[in-house]
Structures are given as structure tokens and as C-alpha cells.
C-alpha positions as CSV (number, residue, x, y, z in Angstrom):
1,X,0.0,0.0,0.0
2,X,1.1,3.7,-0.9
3,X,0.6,6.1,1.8
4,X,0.5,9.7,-0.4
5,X,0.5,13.1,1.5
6,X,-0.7,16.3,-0.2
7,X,-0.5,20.0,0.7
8,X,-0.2,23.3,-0.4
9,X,0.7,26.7,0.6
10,X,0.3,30.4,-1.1
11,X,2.1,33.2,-0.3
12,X,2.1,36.0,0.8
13,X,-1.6,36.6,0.6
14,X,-4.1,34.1,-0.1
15,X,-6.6,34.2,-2.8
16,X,-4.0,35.9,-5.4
17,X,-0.3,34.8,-3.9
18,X,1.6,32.3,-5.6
19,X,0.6,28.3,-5.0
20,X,3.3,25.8,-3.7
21,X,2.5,22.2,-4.0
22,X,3.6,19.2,-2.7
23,X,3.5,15.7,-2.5
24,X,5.2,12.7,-0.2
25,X,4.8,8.4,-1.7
26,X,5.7,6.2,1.1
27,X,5.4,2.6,2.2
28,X,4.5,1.9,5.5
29,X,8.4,1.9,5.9
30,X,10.1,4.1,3.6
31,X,9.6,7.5,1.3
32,X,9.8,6.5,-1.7
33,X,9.3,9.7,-3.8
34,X,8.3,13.5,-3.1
35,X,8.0,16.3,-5.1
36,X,6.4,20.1,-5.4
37,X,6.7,23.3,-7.7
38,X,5.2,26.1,-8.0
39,X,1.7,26.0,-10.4
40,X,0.1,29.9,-10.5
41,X,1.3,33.2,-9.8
42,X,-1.5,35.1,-8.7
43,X,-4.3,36.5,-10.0
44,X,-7.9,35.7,-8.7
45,X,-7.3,32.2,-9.8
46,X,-4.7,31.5,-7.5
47,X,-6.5,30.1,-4.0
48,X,-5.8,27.8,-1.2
49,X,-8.1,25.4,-2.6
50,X,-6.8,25.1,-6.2
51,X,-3.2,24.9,-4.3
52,X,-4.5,22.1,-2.6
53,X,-6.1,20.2,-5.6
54,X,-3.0,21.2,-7.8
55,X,-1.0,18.9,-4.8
56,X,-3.6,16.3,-5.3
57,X,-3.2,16.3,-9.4
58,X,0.2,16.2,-9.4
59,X,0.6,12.9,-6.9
60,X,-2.1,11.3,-9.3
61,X,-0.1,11.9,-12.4
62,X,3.0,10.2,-11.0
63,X,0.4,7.4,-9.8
64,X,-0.7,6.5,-13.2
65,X,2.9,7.0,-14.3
66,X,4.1,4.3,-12.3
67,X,4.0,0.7,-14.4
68,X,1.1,-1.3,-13.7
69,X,2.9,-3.9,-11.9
70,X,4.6,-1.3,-9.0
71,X,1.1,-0.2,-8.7
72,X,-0.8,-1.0,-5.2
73,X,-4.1,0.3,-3.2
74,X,-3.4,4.0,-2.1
75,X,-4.7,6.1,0.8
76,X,-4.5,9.6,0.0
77,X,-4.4,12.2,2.7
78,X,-5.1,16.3,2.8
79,X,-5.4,18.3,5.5
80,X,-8.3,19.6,3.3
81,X,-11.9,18.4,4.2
82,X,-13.5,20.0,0.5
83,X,-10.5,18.1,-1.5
84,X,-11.2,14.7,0.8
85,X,-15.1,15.7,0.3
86,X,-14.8,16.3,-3.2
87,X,-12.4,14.0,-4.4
88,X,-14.3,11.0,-2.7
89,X,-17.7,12.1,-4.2
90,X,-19.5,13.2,-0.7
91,X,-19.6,16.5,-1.7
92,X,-20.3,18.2,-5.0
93,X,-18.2,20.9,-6.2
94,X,-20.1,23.8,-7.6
95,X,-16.8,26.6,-7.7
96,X,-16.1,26.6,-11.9
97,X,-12.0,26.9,-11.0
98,X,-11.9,23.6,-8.9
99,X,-14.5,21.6,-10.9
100,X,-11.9,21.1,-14.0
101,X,-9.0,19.8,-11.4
102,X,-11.6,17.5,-9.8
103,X,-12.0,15.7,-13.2
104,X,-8.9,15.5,-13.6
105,X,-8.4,13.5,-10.4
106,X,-11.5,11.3,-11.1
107,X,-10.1,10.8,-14.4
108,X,-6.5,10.1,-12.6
109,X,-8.3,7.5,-10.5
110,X,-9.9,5.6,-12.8
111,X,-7.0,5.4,-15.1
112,X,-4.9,3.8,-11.9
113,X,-7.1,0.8,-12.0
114,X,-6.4,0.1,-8.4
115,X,-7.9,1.7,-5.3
116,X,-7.4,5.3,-4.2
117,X,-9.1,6.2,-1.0
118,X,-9.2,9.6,0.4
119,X,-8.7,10.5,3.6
120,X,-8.6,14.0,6.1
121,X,-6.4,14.1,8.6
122,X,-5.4,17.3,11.0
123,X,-2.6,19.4,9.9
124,X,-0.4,18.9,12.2
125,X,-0.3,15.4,10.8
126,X,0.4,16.5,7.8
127,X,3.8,18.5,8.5
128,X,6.1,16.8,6.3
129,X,3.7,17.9,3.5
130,X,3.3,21.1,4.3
131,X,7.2,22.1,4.7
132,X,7.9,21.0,1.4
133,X,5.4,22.8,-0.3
134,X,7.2,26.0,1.2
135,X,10.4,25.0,-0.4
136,X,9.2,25.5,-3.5
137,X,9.5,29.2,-3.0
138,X,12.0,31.9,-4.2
139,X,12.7,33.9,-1.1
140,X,13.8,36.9,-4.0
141,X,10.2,36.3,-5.8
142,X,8.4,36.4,-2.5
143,X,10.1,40.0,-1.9
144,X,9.1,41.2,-4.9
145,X,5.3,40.5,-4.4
146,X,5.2,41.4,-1.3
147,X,7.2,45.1,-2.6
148,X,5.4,45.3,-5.5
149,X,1.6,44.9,-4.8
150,X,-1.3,47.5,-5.1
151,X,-3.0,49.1,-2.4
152,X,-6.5,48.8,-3.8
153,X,-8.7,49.9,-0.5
154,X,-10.5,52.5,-0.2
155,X,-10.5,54.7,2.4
156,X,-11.5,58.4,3.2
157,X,-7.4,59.7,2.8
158,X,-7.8,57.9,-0.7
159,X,-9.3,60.9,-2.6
160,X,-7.2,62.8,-4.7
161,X,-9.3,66.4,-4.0
């Protein structure tokens, strides 16, 4: 049995930051693989959420990569109750940027041919996870959006006259 951990991060604002993504494959003994990138740089597309499912879609591709006979059940875990929700079909998914990523992973799953169960757990069981999604990061890139961003409230002092 695989044991896959997904998570995400976005920084340094979330919705419109940059998504980190990350994944961890182990047995019950040993990692076996890991990986994360970066997948949006802002915009009003670039949420928690689709960080999270961007994790998800990226540990199913290298699923259905592997050759069918290294392939065994797989229980993956998310701190995220909507991806777990979602990606088991409990829940439906009505927001138009997640719905494409969910086929994706339904698609993913089916193409595996074995079983992939979902499953929520805490965060702080998920901190392995989590610290490599931040790795991903540019410290320099960070800077710059955090240097570089528009104030766009409005407030009394805003008024040019």
C-alpha cells in the first residue's frame, strides 16, 4: 500500500499569492518519492483550494505513471476536508475553477485501475507535507510581491481632492 500526503501553501496573501505544491509516496516503511513546484502566480485564480487540488493532481499523475505492476491500493491524505469531500464524491463541487481539477483526479483514478481512497487528517499530521510545499518558493520572488503589490482599498485619505 502507498501512503501519499498532499499540501499546499500560497504566499504571501491568499486568494491571489503564488501556489506551492507538494507531495510525499511512502510505504509503510520508507519514502519512496516527493516532489512540489510552483503551479500559479497570482491572480484571482490562485487560491488555497486550487493549491491544494494542484497537490492532489500532481501525486495522481506520477500514480498512473508508475507501471502497472509497481502499482498497489493508495490512501490519500489532505489536510483539506473539500478536497477529501470532493475528491471522494461526498460532496459536490459547484466553484467553476476547482470543478476542471476534480476531473482531472476522477479521471487520474480511474486510469490507476487500483484503489485510491481519500482521507482527512489534522494538519499537524500533515507536516512533512506542508514544509515541502514552502520549499518551492523563491525567497527573491516572494520579496518582490510582497514590494510590488497594489493598495486597492479604499478609504476616506484615498481621494485625490
Amino acid at each position: 500500500m502507498y501512503f501519499v500526503n498532499t499540501d499546499a501553501s500560497i504566499m504571501p496573501f491568499n486568494p491571489g499569492g503564488i501556489i506551492a505544491w507538494a507531495f510525499i509516496v511512502k510505504t509503510r516503511k520508507e519514502v519512496i518519492h516527493q516532489d512540489c513546484g510552483i503551479s500559479l502566480k497570482g491572480g484571482e485564480s490562485a487560491t488555497g483550494n486550487v493549491g491544494e487540488y494542484h497537490a492532489v493532481v500532481a501525486a495522481m499523475l506520477w500514480l498512473v505513471k508508475l507501471p502497472k505492476e509497481k502499482r498497489r491500493p493508495v490512501i490519500l491524505r489532505s489536510d483539506s476536508q473539500l478536497i477529501v469531500n470532493q475528491c471522494s464524491e461526498v460532496w459536490n463541487c459547484n466553484d467553476e475553477k476547482l470543478q476542471p481539477l476534480l476531473k482531472m483526479v476522477l479521471k487520474a483514478k480511474k486510469q490507476y485501475g487500483m484503489g485510491i481512497t481519500f482521507k482527512w487528517i489534522p494538519r499537524d499530521q500533515n507536516k512533512e507535507a506542508d514544509a515541502l510545499s514552502r520549499t518551492a518558493y523563491d525567497p527573491e520572488e516572494i520579496k518582490w510581491w510582497k514590494e510590488n503589490q497594489l493598495d486597492i482599498t479604499f478609504d476616506g485619505d484615498d481621494i485625490p481632492w
